[in-house]
C-alpha positions in Angstrom: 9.2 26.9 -15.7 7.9 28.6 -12.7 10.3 30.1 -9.9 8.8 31.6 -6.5 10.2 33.1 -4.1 10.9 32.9 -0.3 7.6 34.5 1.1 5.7 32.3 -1.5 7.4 29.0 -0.6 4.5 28.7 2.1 2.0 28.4 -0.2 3.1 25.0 -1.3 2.0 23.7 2.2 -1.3 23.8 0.6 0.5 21.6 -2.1 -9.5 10.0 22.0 -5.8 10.6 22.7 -6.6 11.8 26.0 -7.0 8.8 28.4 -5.7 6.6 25.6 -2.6 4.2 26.6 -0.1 3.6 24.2 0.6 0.0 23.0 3.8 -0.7 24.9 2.4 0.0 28.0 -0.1 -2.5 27.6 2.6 -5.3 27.0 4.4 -3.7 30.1 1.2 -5.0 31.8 1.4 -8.4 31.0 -0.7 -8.6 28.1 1.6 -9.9 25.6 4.6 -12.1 26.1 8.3 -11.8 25.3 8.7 -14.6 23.1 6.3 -12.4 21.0 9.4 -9.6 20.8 12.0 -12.0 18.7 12.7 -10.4 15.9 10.6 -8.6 13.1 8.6 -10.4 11.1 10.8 -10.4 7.0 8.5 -9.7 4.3 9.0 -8.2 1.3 8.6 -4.6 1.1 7.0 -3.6 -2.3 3.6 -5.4 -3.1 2.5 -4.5 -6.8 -0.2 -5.3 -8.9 -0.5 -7.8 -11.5 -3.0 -8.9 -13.8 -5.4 -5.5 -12.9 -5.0 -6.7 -8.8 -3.2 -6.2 -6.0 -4.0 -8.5 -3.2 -2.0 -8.1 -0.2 -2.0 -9.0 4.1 -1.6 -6.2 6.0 -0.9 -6.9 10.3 -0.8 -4.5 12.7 1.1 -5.1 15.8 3.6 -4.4 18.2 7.2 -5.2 17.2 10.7 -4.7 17.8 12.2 -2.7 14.5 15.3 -1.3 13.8 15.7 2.4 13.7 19.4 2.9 11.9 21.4 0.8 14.5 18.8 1.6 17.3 16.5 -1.4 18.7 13.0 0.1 18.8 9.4 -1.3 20.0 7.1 -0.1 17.6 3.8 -0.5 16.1 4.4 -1.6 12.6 2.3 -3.1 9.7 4.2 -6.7 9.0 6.5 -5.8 11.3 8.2 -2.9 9.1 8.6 1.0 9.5 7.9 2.5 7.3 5.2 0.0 6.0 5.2 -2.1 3.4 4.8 0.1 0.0 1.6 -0.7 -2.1 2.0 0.1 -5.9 -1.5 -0.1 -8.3 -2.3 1.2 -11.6 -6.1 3.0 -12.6 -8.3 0.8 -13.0 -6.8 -2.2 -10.4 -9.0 -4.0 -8.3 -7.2 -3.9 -4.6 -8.1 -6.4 -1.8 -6.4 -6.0 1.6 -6.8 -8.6 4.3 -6.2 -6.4 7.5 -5.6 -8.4 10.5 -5.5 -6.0 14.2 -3.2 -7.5 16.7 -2.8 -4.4 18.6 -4.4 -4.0 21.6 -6.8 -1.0 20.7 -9.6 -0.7 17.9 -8.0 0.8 14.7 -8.9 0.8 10.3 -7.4 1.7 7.8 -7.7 5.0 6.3 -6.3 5.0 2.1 -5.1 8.8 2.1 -5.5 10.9 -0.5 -6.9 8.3 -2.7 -9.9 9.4 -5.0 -11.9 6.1 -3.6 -15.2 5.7 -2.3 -15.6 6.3 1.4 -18.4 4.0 2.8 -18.6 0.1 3.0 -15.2 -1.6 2.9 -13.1 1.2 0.8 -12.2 3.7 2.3 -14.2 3.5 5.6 -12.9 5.9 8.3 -15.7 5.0 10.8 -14.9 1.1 10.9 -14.0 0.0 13.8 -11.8 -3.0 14.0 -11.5 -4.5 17.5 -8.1 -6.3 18.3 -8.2 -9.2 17.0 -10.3 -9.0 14.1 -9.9 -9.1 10.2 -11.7 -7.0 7.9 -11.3 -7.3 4.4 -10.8 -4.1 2.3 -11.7 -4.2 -1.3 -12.3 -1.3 -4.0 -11.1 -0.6 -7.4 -8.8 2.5 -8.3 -10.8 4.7 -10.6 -9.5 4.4 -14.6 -9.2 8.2 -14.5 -7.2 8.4 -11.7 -4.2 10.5 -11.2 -0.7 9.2 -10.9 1.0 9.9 -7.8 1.9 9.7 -4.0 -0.7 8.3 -1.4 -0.2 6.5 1.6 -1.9 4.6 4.2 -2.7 5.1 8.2 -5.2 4.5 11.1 -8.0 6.2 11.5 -10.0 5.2 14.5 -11.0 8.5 16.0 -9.7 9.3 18.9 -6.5 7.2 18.7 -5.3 8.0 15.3 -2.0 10.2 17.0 -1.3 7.9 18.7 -1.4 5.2 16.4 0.8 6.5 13.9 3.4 8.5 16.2 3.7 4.7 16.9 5.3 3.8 13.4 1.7 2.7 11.6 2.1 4.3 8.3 2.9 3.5 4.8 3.1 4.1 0.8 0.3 3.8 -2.0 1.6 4.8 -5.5 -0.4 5.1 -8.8 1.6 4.8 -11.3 0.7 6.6 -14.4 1.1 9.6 -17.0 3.1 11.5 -14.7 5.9 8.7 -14.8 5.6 8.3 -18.4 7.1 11.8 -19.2 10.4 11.0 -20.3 12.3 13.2 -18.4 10.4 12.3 -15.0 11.0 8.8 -16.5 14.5 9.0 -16.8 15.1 10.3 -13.6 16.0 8.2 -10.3 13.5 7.7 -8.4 13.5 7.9 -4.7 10.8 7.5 -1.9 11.1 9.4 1.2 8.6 8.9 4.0 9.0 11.6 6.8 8.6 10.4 10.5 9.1 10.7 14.3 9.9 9.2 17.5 9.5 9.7 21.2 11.8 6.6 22.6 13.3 6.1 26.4 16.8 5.0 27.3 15.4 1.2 26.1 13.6 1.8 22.9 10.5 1.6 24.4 7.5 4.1 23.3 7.0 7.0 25.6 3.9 7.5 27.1 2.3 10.7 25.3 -0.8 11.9 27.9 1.1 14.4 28.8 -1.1 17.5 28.5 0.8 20.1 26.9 2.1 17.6 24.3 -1.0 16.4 23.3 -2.5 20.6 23.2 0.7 21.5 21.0 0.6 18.2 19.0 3.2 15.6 19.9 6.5 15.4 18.6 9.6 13.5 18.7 13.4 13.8 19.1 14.2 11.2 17.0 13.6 11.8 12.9 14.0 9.4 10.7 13.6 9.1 6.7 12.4 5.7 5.6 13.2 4.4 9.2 16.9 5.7 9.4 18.1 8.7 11.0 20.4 10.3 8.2 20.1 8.1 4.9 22.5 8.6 1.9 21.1 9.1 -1.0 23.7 9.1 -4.6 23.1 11.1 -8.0 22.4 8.8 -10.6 24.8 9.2 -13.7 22.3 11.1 -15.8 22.5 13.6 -12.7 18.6 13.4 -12.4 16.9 12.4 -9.1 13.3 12.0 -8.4 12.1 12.3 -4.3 8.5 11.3 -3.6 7.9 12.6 0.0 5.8 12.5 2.5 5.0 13.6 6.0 4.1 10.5 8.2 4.5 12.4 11.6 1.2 13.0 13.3 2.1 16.9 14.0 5.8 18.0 13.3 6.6 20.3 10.1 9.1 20.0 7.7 10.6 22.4 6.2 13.2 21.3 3.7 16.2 22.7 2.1 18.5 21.0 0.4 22.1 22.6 0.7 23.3 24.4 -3.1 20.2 22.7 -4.6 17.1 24.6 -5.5 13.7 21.6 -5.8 12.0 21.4 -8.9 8.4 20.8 -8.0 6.1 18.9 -10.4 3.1 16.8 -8.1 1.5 18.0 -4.9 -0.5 15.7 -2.8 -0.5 13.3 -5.9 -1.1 15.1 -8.3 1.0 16.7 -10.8 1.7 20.3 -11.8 1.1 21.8 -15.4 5.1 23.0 -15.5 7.8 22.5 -12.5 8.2 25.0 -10.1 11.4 26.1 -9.1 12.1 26.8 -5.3 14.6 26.8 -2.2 12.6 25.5 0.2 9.7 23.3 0.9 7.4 23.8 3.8 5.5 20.3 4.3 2.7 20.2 7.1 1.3 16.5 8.7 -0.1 14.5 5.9 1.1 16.3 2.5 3.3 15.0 -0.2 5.5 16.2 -2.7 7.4 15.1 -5.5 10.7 17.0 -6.8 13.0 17.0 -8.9 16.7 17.7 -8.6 19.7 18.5 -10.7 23.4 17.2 -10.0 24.8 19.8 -10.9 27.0 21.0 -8.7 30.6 20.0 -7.7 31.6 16.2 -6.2 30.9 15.9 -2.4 28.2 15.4 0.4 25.2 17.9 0.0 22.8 17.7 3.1 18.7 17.8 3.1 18.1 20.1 6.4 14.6 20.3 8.4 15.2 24.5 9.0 13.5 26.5 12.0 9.5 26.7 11.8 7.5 28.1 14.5 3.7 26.8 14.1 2.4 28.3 17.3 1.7 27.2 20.8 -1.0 27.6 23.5 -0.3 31.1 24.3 0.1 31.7 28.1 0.4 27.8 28.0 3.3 27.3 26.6 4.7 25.8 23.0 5.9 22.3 21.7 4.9 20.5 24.6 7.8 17.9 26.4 8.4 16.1 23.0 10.4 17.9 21.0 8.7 21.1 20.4 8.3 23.0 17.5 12.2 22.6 16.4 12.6 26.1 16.3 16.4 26.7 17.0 18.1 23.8 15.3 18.2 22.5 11.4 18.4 18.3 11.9 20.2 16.8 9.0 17.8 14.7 7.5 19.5 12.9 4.8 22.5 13.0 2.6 23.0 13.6 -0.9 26.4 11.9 -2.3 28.1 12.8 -5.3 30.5 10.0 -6.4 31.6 12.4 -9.7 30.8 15.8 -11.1 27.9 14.3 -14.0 26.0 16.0 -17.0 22.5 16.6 -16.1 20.0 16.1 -18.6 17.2 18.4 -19.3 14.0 19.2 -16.9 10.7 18.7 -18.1 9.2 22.2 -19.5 5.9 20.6 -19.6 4.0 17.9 -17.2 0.0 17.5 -17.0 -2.7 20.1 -17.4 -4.5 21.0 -14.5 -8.0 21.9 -15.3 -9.5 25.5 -13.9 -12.8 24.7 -11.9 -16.5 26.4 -12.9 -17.4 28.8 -10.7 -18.9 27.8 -6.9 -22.4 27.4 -6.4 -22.3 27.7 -2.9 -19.9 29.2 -0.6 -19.3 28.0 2.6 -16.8 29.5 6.0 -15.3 27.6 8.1 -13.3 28.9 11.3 -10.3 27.1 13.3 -10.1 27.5 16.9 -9.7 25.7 20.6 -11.7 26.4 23.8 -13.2 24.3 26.7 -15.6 21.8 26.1 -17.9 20.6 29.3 -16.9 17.3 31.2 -13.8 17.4 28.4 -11.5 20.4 29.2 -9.5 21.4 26.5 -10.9 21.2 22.5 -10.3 21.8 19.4 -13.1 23.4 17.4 -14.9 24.2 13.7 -17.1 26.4 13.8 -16.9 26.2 17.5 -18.3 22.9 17.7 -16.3 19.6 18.7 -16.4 16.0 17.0 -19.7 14.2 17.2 -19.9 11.0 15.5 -23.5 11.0 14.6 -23.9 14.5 14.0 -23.6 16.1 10.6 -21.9 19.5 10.1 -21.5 19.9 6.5 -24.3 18.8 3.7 -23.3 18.9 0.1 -24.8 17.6 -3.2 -22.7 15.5 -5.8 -21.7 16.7 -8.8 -21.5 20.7 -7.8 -18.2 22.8 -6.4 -18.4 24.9 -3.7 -15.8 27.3 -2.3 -15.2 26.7 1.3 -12.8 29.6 3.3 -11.3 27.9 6.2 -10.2 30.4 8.8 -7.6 30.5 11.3 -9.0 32.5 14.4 -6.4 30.4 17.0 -2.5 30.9 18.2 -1.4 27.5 16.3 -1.7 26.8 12.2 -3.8 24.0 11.5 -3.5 22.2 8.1 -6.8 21.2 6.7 -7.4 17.8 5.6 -10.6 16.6 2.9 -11.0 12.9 2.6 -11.5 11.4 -0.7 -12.2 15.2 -2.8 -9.0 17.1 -3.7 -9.3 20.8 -4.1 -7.7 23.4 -5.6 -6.2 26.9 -3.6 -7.9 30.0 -4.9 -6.6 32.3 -2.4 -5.0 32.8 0.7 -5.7 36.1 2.9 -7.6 37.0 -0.3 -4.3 37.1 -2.5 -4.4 34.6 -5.4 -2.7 31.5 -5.2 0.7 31.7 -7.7 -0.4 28.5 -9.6 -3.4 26.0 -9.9 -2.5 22.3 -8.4 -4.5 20.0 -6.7 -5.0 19.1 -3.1 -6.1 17.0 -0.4 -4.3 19.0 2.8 -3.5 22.8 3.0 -1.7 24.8 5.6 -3.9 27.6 7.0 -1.1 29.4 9.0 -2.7 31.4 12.7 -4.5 34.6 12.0 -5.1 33.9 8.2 -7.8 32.8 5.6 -7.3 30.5 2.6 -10.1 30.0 0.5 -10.1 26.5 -2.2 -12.4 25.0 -4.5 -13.7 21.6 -4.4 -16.1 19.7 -6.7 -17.9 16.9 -5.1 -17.1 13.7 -8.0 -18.3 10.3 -8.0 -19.3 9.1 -4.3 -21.9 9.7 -2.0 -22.4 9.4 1.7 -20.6 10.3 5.2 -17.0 11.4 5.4 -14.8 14.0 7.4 -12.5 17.0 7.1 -10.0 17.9 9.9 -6.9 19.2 10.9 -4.4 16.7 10.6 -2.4 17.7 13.4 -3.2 14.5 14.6 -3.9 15.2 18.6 -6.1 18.1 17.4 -8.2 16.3 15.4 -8.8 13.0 18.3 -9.3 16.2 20.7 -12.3 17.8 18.6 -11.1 19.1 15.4 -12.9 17.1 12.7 -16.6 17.7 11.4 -18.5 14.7 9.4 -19.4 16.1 5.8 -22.6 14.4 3.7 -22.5 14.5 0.3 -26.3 13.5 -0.7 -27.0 12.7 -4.8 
């Protein structure tokens, strides 16, 4: 088993908003009526596959949910936040009906999931008008990996704004990884990270604010699985299982669990070769992570804390913005672990799933992170000092090769990188090799530095993106459309 240290816990974060009105302030208008606001809608919360399928109705709307004891207006798929949790195995066929009943264009964007990316999969440049249906359909490849995806909007331009409303939710694939018997034997828990900005009524704040939307909006109330604080109990084999994920459109997370080191074993879905031992876990917009943990320790209440991280501000402009900031001076309590009785642990996995080394690149590519003013715009966020065009293609690759791209951070903020349907492996970071191979989808790339990964092009052609997923940066210019011809 692999242990790192405290300088090399960062490295495991690589395990149009503007003029945009939220939701609620539509309905404040007059476009929706009260009656509408009675309650959420009660559906059941886990959909799984049977018989190779999973079919399910997916409605995204404007309803009043319950945030712990707090009455909150939220946008929610079937009325829930989180969202309903989709389970499939490889090789399932999966057919969503989506239906939009909010009053803005939105689609569905199947994160993480190794999928194809045109048609009705996994489509980011769909545009579903209120009202509308569209009906997804695509099949999970057989060779899939087990692990943690999850679900969000994608319509450029009001994807912040759309999930710091409450649209996000869970796709597992279960798999090899949950057939180990330790990982097996463990309890499993899901943990989905998220944020709100609410007034005095539990009403969604309007976020044009200009420095909020620059830094990346955040808000003051955090809540795991849609509670502020959750318990969560030791099983009596003293073996826990958290699958997490970050759901908030900009805020970090950097977790510590009180007299419990993590045992890492699946980044971004995809498992490790051994677990990796560590104190903390630094978890960016869009990552997720599964752990393991030991009860080991003495009866009592042991609390998960969000500790102090400073990802950057707009230099002379100021940091966080007016909703919430950057957390820097305070550790929130985000859960709590209970012991009901001291318990004998069982053993960790020594061994999970081999994770293949990648042939050398045949093409190497650089790619460099910034923000600067864009004509008739203002403020951008740029690649290659260029900022999102819809028909314009920035990055041509051919299927079937592996190139090594270096994404670098030239700006005052980090930016975590985000490549749709192709994970990658970290080679290096600020030329320094990375301390173990895992896949990923999303890597940090802190201000000032250079982290270099590996990606081969498998399976699907045609037109997708990479961006940052700080969600306000990308609507505000930080995404690039990447062609992969055959």
């Amino acid at each position: 088993m692999k242990k790192i240290n405290r300088r090399q816990f960062i490295t495991l974060a690589g395990a149009g908003a503007v003029g945009a009105f939220l939701v609620s302030r539509l309905w404040e208008r007059g476009n929706s009526s009260q009656a509408s606001l009675k309650g959420a809608i009660d559906l059941p919360k886990l959909h799984k596959s049977s018989n190779g399928l999973l079919s399910v109705d997916l409605e995204a709307s404007y309803r009043p949910v319950k945030l712990g004891d707090k009455q909150a207006y939220l946008l929610a798929y079937n009325g829930q936040v989180p969202a309903p949790r989709l389970e499939a195995k490889p090789g399932d066929k999966v057919k969503i009906k989506f239906t939009n009943n909010l009053s803005n264009p939105t689609n569905l964007h199947q994160h993480g999931l190794h999928i194809p990316f045109t048609g009705n999969a996994d489509n980011v440049f769909l545009n579903i008008k209120p009202g509308e249906t569209f009906n997804y359909e695509f099949t999970i490849p057989q060779n899939h990996p087990a692990g943690t995806y999850w679900y969000h909007p994608h319509r450029h331009g009001l994807v912040a704004e759309q999930l710091f409303g409450g649209l996000a939710g869970l796709f597992v694939v279960r798999g090899d990884l949950d057939k180990i018997p330790e990982v097996k034997a463990a309890k499993e828990e899901f943990l989905v990270l998220q944020d709100f900005a609410l007034d005095s009524e539990g009403k969604l704040i309007d976020s044009d604010a200009h420095m909020s939307l620059m830094s990346g909006r955040e808000g003051d109330l955090i809540t795991v699985n849609g509670k502020p604080n959750p318990s969560f109990s030791i099983p009596a084999n003293g073996l826990l299982r958290w699958r997490i994920v970050n759901a908030s459109p900009s805020r970090f997370y950097k977790l510590s669990l009180e007299n419990h080191p993590f045992y890492l074993i699946a980044t971004d879905g995809n498992a490790l070769a051994e677990p990796v031992e560590t104190n903390e876990l630094l978890l960016t917009p869009g990552q997720r992570v599964e752990v393991l943990i030991k009860g080991d320790k003495e009866p009592g209440q042991y609390r998960l804390l969000n500790l102090p991280y400073d990802r950057g501000g707009m230099g002379m402009m100021g940091g966080g913005g007016m909703m919430g900031g950057n957390n820097n001076d305070t550790s929130p309590v985000l859960a709590t672990v209970n012991y009901d009785s001291a318990v004998e642990t069982i053993a960790l996995p020594t061994k999970l799933l081999s994770v293949p080394a990648l042939r050398e690149p045949q093409q190497v590519r650089r790619f460099t992170f910034n923000h600067g003013m864009r004509p008739a715009v203002g403020m951008a966020f740029l690649i290659n000092g260029k900022s999102y065009e819809r028909d314009r293609i920035d990055t041509q690759v051919k299927l079937n090769t592996v190139e090594d791209w270096e994404i670098v951070n030239t700006g005052t903020m980090d930016h975590p990188f985000h490549l749709h349907v192709n994970h990658f492996q970290v080679i290096s970071r600020n030329g320094k090799p990375e301390p173990y191979r895992a896949w990923r989808d999303t890597v940090l790339v802190p201000q000032g530095e250079t982290v270099r990964i590996r990606i081969p092009f498998r399976d699907y052609a045609g037109k997708t993106v990479y961006h940052c997923h700080i969600l306000d940066h990308e609507d505000l210019g930080m995404m690039a459309n990447l062609e992969i011809v055959s």
